[in-house]
C-alpha positions as CSV (number, residue, x, y, z in Angstrom):
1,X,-39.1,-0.9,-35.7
2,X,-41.7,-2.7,-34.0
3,X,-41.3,-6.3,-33.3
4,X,-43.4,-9.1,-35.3
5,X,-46.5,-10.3,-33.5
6,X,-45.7,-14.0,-33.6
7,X,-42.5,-13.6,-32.6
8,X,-43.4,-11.3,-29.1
9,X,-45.8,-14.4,-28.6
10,X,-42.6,-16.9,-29.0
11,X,-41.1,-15.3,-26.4
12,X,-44.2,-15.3,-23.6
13,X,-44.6,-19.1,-24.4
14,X,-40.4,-19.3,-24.1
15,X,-41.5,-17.8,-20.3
16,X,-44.0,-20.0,-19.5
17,X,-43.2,-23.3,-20.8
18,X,-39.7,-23.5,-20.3
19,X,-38.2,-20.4,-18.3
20,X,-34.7,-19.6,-18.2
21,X,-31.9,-22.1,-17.4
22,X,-29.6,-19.1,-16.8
23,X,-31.4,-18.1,-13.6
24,X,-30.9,-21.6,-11.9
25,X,-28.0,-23.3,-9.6
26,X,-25.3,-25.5,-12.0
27,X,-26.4,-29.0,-9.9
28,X,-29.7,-28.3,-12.2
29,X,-29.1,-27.2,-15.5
30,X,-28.1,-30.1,-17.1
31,X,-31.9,-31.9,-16.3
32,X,-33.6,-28.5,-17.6
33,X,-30.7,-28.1,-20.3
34,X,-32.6,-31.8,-21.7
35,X,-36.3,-30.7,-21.0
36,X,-35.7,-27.8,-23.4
37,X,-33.9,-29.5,-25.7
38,X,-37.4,-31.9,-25.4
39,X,-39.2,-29.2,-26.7
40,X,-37.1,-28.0,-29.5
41,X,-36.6,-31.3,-30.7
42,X,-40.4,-31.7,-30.5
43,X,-42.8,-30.9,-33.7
44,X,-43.3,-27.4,-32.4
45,X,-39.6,-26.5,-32.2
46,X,-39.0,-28.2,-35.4
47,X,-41.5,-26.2,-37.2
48,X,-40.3,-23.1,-35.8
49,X,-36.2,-24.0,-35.6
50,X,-36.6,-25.2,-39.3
51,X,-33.9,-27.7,-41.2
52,X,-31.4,-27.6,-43.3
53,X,-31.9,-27.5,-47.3
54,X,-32.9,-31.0,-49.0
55,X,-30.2,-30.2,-51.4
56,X,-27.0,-29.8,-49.0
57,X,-25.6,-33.1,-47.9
58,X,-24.9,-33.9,-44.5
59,X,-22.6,-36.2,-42.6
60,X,-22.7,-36.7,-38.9
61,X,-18.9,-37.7,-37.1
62,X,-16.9,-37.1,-34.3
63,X,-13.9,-34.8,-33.6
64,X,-10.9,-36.7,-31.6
65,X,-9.2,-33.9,-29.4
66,X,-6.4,-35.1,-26.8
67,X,-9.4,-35.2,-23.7
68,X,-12.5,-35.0,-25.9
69,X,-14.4,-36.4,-28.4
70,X,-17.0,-34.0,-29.9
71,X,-19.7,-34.8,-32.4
72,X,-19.8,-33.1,-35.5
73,X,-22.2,-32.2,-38.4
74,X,-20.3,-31.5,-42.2
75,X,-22.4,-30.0,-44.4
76,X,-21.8,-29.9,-48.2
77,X,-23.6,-28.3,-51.0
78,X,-24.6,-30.7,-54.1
79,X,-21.7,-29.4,-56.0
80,X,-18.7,-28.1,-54.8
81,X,-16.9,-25.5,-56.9
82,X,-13.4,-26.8,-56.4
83,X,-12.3,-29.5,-54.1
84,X,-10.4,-29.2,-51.5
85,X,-12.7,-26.3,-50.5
86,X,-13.2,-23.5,-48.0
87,X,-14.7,-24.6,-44.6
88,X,-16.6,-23.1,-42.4
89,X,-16.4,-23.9,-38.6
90,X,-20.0,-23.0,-36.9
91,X,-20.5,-23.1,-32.6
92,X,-23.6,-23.1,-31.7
93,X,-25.2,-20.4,-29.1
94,X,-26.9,-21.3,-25.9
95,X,-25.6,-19.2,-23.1
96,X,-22.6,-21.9,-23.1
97,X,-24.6,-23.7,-20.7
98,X,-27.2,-24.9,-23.6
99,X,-27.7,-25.6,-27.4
100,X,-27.0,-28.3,-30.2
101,X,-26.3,-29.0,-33.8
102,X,-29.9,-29.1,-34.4
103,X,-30.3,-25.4,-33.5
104,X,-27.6,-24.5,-36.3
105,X,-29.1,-26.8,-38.6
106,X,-30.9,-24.8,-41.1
107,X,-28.2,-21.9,-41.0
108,X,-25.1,-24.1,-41.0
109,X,-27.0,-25.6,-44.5
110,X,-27.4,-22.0,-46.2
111,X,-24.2,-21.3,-45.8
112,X,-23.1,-24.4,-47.0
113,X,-25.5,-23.8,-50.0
114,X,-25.0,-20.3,-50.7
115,X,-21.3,-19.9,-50.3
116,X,-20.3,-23.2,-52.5
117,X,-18.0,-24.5,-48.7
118,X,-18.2,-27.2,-46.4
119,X,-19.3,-26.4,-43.0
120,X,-18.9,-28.1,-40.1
121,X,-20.7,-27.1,-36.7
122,X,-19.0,-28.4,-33.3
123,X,-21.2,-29.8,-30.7
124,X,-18.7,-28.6,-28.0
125,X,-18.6,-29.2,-24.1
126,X,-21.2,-27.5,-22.2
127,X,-21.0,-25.5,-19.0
128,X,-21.6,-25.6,-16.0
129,X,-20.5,-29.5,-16.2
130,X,-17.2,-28.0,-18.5
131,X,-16.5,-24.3,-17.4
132,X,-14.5,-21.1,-18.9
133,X,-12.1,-21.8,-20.8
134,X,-13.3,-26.0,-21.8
135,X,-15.8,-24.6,-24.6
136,X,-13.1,-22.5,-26.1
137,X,-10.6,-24.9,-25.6
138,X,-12.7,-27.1,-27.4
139,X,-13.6,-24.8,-30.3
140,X,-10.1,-24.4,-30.7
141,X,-9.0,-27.7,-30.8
142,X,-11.5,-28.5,-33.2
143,X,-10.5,-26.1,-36.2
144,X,-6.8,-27.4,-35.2
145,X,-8.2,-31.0,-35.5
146,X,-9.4,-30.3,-38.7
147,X,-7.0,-28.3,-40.4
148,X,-4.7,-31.2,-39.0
149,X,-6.7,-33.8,-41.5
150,X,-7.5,-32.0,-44.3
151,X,-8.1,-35.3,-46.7
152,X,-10.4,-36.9,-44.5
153,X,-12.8,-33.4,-44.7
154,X,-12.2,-32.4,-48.6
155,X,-11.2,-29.0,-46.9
156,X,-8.5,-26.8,-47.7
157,X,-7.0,-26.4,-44.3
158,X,-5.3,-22.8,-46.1
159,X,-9.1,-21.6,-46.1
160,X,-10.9,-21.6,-43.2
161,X,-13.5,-19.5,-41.7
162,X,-15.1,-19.6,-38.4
163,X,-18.8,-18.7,-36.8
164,X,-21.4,-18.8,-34.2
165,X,-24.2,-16.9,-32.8
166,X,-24.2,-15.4,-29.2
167,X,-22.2,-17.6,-27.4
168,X,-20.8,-19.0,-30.2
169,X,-20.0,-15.8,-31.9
170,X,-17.8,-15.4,-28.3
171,X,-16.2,-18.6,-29.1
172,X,-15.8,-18.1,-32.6
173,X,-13.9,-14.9,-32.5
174,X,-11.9,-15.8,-28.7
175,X,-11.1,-19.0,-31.5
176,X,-9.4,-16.8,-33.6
177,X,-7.2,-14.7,-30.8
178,X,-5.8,-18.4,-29.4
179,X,-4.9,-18.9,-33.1
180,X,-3.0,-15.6,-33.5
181,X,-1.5,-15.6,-30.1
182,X,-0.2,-19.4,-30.5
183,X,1.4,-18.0,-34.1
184,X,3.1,-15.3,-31.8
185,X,4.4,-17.8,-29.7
186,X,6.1,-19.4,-32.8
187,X,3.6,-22.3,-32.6
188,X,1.7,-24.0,-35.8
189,X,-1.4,-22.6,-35.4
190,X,-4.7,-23.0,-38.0
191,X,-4.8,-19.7,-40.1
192,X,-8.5,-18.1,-39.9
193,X,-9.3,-15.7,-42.8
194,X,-12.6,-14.7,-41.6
195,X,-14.8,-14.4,-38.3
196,X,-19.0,-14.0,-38.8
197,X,-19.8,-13.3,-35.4
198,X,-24.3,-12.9,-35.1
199,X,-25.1,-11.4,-32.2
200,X,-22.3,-12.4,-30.3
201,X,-21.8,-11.6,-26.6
202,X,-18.2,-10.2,-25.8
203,X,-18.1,-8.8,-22.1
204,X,-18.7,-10.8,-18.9
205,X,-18.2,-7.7,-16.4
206,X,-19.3,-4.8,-17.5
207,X,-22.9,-4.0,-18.0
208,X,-23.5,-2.6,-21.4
209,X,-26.1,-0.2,-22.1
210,X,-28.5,-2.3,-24.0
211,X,-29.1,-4.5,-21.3
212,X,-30.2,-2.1,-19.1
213,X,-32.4,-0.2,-22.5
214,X,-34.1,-3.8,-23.3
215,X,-34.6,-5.6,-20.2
216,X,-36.9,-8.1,-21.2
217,X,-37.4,-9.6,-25.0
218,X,-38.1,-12.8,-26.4
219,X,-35.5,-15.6,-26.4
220,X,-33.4,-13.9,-24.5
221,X,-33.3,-11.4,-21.1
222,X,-30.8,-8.7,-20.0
223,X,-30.7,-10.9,-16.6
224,X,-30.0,-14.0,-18.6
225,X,-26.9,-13.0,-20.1
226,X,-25.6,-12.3,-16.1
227,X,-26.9,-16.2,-15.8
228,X,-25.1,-17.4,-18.7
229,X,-21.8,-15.8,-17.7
230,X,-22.2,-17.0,-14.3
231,X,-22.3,-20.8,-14.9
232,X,-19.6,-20.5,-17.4
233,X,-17.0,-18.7,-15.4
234,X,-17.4,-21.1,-13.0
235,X,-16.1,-18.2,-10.1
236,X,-13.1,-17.5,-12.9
237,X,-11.9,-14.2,-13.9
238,X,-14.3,-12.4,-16.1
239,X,-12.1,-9.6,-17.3
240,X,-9.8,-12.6,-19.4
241,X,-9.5,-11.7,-23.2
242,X,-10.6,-15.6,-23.8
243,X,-13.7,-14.5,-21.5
244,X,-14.3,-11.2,-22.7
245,X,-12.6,-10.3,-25.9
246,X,-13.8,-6.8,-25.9
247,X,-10.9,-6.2,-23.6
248,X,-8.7,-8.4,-25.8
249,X,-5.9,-6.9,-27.7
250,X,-7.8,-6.9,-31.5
251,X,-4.7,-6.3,-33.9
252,X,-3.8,-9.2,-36.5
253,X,-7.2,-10.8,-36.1
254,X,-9.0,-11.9,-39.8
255,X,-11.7,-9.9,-41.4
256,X,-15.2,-9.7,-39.1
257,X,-18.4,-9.7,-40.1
258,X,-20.8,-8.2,-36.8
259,X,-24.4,-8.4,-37.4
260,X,-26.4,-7.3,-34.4
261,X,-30.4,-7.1,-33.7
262,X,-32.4,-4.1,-32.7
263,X,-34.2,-5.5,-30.0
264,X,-31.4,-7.8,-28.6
265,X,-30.0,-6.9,-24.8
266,X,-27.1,-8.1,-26.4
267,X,-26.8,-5.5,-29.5
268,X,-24.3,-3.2,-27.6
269,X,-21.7,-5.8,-27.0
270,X,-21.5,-6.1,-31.2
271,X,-21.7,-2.5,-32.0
272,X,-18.4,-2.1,-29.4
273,X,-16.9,-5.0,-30.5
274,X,-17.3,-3.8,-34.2
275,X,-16.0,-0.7,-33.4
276,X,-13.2,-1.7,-31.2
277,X,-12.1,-4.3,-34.1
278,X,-12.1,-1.5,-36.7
279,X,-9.9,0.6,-34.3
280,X,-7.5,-2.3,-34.0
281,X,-7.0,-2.2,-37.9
282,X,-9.3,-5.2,-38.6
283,X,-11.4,-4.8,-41.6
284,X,-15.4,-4.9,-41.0
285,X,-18.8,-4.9,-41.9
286,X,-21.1,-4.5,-39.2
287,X,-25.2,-5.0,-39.8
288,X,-27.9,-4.0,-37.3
289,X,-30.7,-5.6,-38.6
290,X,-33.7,-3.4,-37.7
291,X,-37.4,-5.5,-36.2
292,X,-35.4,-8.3,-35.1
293,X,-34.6,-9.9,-32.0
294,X,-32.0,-12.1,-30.8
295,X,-32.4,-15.7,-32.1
296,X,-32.9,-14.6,-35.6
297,X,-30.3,-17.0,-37.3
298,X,-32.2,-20.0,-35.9
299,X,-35.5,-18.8,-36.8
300,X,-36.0,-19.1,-40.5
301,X,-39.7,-19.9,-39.7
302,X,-40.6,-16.7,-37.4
303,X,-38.3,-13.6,-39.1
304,X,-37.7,-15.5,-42.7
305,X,-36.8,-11.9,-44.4
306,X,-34.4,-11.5,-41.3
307,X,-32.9,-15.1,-41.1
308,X,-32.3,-15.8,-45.0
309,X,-31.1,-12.3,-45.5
310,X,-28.7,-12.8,-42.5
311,X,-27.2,-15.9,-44.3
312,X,-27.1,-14.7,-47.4
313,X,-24.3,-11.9,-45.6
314,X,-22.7,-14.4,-43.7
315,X,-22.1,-16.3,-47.0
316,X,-20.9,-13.4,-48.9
317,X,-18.4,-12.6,-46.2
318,X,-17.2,-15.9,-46.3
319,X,-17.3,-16.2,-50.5
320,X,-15.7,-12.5,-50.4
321,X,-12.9,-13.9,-47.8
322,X,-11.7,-16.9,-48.9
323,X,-12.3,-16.3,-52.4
324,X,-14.9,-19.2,-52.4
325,X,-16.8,-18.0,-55.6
């Protein structure tokens, strides 16, 4: 299926406003990591990145973790079915290198809204100033901090879900293997009953077949993701499960919902990861949603069949998971 008109012409004016922070050196990302946030912040970026629902209720914090303090967005919907009640932990996307709570802002709410939970989205550390493994150390750490305070969130810390798109559907889901293997180890550990992983990126070696299929589409570049993974690693080893979890051993991991895009350099590393989570014994639903490209979760404006309908899933998963209704 052919992609929408206005959102092919998102992606030229992506290229010629603000290029690509994946192709640059580390000492400059974090000056073009702000000029881009600039932009999204800006009317235009509003308008197309689109805000949360008037009706959810938000509350902006802080996470303590042992090194880190992160900032934190709760959501809640107007009236919560039971209290305590499910959560849902949302990372962001952004190549690791780039992103915000404002780019999750509008899906973090439908969630919120549809599935009857509190979410809470983690502004973690960015790379290259905080390489492979700081972000996932600091996802981690952040469902463990709040599992650890239940009370203080209205959470039940025995339901918990976790999420993220692209980078943070990596995060979300290399969350949930430090949780099982630290319950191996005979360490408390938070207990995840589901992982909605959009368009997530799994493999930092490899090059998968859709990259090479879709070189060029908007918001994101088959070259970019070989950026991204370069200023995370950091020079690190690329083949680590926390790094790549397609290589990760997959058994005792929680229910996964993949949704992948047609047009997305990225779509392979979902369909394999869907696949290789199914053959591990981990129950799945994987969606390919056909016209879209990646970025379609934070675009509610541009591919609004695409973006509510994709939250609407992610809600049911979680509502089916952790038996939210």
């Amino acid at each position: 299926m052919r992609l929408p008109l206005r959102t092919r012409v998102l992606g030229t004016l992506r290229s010629a406003l603000s290029g690509s922070v994946a192709d640059l050196p580390p000492a400059d990302v974090p000056a073009a990591r702000e000029r881009s946030g600039r932009i999204q912040a800006g009317p235009a970026g509003r308008a197309v990145v689109g805000r949360h629902d008037r009706r959810v209720v938000t509350e902006d914090a802080s996470l303590e973790l042992p090194d880190a303090t992160l900032p934190v967005r709760v959501y809640r919907p107007p009236h919560l079915a039971a209290v305590p009640a499910p959560v849902v932990v949302n990372f962001h996307g952004g190549g690791f290198v780039q992103g915000d709570l404002d780019q999750s802002d509008w899906y973090c709410g439908q969630v919120a809204l549809l599935a009857g939970v509190v979410v809470v989205s983690v502004d973690y550390r960015l790379a290259p100033e905080h390489p492979f493994p700081g972000p996932a150390d600091d996802c981690y750490g952040a469902v463990a901090a709040l599992v650890a305070d239940p009370g203080r969130w209205g959470i039940d810390p025995a339901r918990v879900a976790v999420t993220g798109d692209s980078a943070g559907g990596n995060l979300a889901t290399v969350v949930c293997l430090m949780a099982r293997d630290a319950r191996r180890r005979g360490e408390d550990a938070p207990t995840i009953g589901a992982q909605c992983l959009v368009y997530p990126g799994v493999e930092m070696v490899d090059v998968l077949p859709s990259e090479r299929a879709i070189p060029t589409a908007p918001i994101l570049h088959a070259s970019d993701i070989r950026g991204f993974h370069r200023l995370y690693l950091g020079g690190a080893d690329g083949t680590d499960p926390y790094a790549s979890p397609l290589r990760a051993d997959l058994t005792g991991l929680p229910p996964a919902l993949v949704q992948t895009a047609e047009h997305d350099p990225l779509r392979d590393h979902g369909i394999r990861y869907a696949d290789a989570l199914r053959a591990a014994g981990v129950t799945v639903r994987h969606t390919d949603y056909q016209g879209a490209c990646h970025g379609y979760i934070s675009l509610p404006r541009l591919l609004p069949t695409t973006a509510h309908q994709a939250a609407w899933e992610v809600a049911e998963w979680v509502r089916r998971c952790l038996n939210a209704a």
